[in-house]
GUBALUM-860558 format. One record per residue (C-alpha): residue number from 1; x, y, z. Coordinates in steps of 0.25 Angstrom, whole numbers. Each point is the difference from the previous one (the first is absolute). Example, Ala and Ser with C-alpha at 12.3 -4.5 7.8 and 13.67 -1.06 7.14 Angstrom:
% residues 2
<pt 1,<49,-18,31>> <pt 2,<6,14,-2>> 
//
This chain:
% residues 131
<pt 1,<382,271,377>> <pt 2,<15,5,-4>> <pt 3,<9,0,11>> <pt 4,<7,12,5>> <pt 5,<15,1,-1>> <pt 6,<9,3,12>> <pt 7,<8,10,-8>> <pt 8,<-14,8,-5>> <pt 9,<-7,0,14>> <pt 10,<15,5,5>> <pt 11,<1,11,-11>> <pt 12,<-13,6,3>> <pt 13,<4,1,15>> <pt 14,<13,7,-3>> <pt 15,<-8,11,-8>> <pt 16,<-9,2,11>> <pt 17,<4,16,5>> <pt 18,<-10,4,13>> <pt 19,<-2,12,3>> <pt 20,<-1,8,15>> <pt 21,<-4,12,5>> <pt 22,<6,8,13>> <pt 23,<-7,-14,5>> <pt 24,<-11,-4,-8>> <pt 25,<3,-12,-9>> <pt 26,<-7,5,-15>> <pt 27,<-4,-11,-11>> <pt 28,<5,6,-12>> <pt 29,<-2,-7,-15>> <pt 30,<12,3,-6>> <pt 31,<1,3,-15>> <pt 32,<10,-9,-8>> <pt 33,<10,9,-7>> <pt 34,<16,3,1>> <pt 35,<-2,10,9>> <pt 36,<-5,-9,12>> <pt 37,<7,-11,-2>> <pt 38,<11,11,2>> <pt 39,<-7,1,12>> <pt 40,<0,-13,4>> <pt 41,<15,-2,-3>> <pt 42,<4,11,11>> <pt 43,<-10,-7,9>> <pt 44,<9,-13,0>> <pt 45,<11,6,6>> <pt 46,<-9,5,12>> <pt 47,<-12,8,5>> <pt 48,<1,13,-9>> <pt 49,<-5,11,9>> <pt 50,<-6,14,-5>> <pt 51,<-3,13,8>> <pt 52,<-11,4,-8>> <pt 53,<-5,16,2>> <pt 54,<-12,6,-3>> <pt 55,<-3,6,-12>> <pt 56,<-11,10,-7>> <pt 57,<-12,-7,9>> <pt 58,<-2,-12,-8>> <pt 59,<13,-9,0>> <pt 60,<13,-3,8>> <pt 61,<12,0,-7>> <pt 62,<13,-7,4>> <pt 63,<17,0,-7>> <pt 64,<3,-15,-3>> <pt 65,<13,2,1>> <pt 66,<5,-5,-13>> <pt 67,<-7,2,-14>> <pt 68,<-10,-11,-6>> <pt 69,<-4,-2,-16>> <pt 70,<-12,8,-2>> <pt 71,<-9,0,-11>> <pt 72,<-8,14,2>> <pt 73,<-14,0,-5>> <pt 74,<-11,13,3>> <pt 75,<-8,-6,9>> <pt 76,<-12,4,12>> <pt 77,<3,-9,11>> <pt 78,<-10,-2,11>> <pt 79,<1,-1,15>> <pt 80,<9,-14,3>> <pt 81,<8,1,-13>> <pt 82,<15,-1,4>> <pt 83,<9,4,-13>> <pt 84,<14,3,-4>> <pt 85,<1,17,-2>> <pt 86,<13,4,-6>> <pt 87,<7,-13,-1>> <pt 88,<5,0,17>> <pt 89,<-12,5,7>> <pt 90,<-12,-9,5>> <pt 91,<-13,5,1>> <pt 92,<-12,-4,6>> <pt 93,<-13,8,-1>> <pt 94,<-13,1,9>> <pt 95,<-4,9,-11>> <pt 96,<-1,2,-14>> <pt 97,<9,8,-9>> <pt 98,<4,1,-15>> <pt 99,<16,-2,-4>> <pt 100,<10,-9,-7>> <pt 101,<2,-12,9>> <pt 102,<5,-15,-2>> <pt 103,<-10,-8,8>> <pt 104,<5,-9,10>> <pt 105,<-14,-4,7>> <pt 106,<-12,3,6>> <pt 107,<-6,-3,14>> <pt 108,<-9,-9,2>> <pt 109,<-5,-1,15>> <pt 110,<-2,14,1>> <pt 111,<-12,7,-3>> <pt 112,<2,16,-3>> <pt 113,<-5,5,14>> <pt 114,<10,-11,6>> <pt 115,<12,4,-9>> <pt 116,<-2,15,5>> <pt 117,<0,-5,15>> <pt 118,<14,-8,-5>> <pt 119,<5,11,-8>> <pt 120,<-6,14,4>> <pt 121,<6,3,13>> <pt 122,<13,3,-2>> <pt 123,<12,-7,-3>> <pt 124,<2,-15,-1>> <pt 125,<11,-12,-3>> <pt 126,<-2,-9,-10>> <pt 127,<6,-15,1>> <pt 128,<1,-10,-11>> <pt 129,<6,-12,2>> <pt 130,<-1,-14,-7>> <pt 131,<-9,-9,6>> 
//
């Protein structure tokens, strides 16, 4: 058996971003692209904090307050995808919808019904923070 490093256990706990809610903690499996580590970079400074608002029925949309890399592609997410719309908007569906999206990550706790209980009922904060 191969020991672990110090320094890899330790990299893989700075990259780890959770997820929250209004109040519901959210397992999230995060892709790997520049876009959230990005992400994860504005999280070291603190808790980044979004006021999402409702949108079109199926996703809740939120300004980052500063633009991220994207890397578009035509996609249909589904109900618990979070993605990256326009470069400085975060947006996570409990729906499905076709556009050109960069995606961040999908969650993976929450079955559709429970997404649109999370989701559906007006508008909601988002918190991410590094665990």
């Amino acid at each position: 058996m191969v020991p672990v490093k110090e320094e890899t256990v330790k990299s893989q706990e700075e990259k780890s971003m959770k997820m929250i809610i209004n109040d519901t903690y959210v397992e999230v499996a995060w892709e790997e692209n520049e876009s959230v580590e990005a992400l994860r970079e504005m999280c070291k400074s603190g808790k980044v904090t979004v006021e999402m608002s409702m949108y079109g029925g199926f996703e809740q949309v939120g300004y980052l307050g500063q633009t991220l890399p994207s890397n578009d592609r035509q996609t249909t997410t589904s109900s618990g995808d979070i993605v990256l719309y326009d470069s400085d908007n975060i947006v996570v569906f409990y729906g499905s919808n076709s556009w050109s999206y960069t995606r961040l990550g999908h969650i993976s706790d929450k079955n559709e019904s429970e997404m649109k209980e999370l989701l559906g009922n007006g508008d909601v904060t988002i918190t991410l923070e590094m665990e």
